[in-house]
N, C-alpha and C positions, 0 to 999 in steps of 0.2 A: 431458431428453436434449439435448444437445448437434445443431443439425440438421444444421452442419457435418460433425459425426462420425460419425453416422449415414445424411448423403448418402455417406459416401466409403464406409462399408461395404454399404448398399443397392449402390449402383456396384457395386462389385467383388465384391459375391456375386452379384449379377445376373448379371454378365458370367460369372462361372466356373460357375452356376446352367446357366444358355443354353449355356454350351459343351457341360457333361455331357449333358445332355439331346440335344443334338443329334449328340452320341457316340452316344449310346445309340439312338439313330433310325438313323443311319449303320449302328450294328453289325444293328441287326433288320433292314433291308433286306437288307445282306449274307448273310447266314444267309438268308433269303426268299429269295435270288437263288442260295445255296450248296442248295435244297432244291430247286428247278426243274430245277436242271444236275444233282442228284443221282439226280432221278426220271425223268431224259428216258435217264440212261446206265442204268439199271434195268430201262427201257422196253426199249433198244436189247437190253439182256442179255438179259432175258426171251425178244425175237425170236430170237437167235444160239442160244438152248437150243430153242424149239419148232421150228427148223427143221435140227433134230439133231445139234448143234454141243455135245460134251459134252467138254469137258478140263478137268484138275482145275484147272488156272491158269483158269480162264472159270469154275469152279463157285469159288473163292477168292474173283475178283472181286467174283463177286455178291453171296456174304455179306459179305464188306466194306464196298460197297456198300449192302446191307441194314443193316448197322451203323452208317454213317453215316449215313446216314436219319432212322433209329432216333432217333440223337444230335443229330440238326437241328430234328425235330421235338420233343422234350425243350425246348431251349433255346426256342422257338417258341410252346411251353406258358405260360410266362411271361408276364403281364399284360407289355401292351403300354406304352413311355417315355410317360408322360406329357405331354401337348399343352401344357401349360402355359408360358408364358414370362414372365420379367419385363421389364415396359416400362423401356426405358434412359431415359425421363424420371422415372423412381420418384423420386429421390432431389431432384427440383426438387417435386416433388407435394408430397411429405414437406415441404418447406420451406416451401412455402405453406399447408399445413394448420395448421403449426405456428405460422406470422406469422397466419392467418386467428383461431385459436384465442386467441392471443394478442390481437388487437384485440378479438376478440368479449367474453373475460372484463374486457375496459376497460370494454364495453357497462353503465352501472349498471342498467339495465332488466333484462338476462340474465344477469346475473353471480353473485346469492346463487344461483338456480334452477341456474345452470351448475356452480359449485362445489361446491352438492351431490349433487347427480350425481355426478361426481369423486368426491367421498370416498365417496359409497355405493360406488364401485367400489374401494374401496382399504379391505383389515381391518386390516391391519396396517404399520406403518412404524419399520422398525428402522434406526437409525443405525450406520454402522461409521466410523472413523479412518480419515483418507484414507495412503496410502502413504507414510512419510516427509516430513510435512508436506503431504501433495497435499491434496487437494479431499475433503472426506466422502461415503462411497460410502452414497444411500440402499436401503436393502430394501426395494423395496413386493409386498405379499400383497394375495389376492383377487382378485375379478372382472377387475381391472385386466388381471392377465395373462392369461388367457385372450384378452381383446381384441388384446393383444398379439405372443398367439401365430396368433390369426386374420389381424392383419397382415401377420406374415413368413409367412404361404399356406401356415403347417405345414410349412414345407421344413425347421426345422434340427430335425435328431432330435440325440435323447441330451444336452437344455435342459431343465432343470429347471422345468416351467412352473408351479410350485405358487411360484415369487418370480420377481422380475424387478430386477436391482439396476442403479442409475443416479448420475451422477454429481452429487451437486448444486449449482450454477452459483453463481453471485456473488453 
């Protein structure tokens, strides 16, 4: 993988990653704050009927009222945004794992033992034609992606994580 290309898309799904999520905290607090002001004017109804206060516009109200509720608490039901955030240093991490990984397979002491490793995590390796002369897109299968997918924290749904295809360098 390219680290270049892969810091600039760590970055910016980060950054759009962190924005959603903190929508989505925004919006559950809002609803949490639309369900207090819902239940305090409910309260107040409730007072206005036990102290004999009966008109159909005040009995409307209430089930309204009670209907909005209803639909605060629904939405409320919903597992709670996710706490998780990605670090805006990810995409220098990534680069240095990959320069570390990089010197360390120089290492001749570590290097058959490290490399096989590597391919026990890799079953398969299908080659495709790069785009109009571009660069050859590799397939790799196996254990590989799963680690892969444990990397990106499971955030991109609807990836194929049974391959993982990459670009192969110089």
């Amino acid at each position: 993988m390219q680290p270049d290309a892969v810091a600039e898309f760590v970055s910016a799904f980060g950054k759009a990653m962190n924005a959603d999520r903190s929508k989505e905290v925004e919006t559950r607090r809002k609803t949490k704050s639309d369900l207090e002001e819902t239940e305090c004017k409910l309260h107040g109804r409730y007072d206005a009927i036990a102290d004999g206060f009966r008109t159909p516009g005040l009995l409307q109200k209430l089930e309204d009222t009670e209907a909005k509720k209803a639909d605060l608490e629904v939405q409320l039901s919903a597992p709670e945004p996710s706490p998780v955030r990605l670090h805006p240093g990810l995409p220098e991490m990534y680069r240095k794992k990959v320069a570390d990984l990089a010197t360390s397979l120089r290492d001749a002491s570590i290097r058959t033992r490290a490399l096989d490793v590597l391919r026990g995590l890799i079953e398969c390796v299908t080659v495709h034609a790069g785009a109009e002369g571009g660069r050859p897109v590799l397939e790799l299968e196996g254990a590989i992606t799963a680690m892969i997918e444990e990397a990106q924290l499971g955030a991109l749904s609807g990836v194929d994580h049974g391959s993982v295809k990459v670009v192969a360098g110089a």
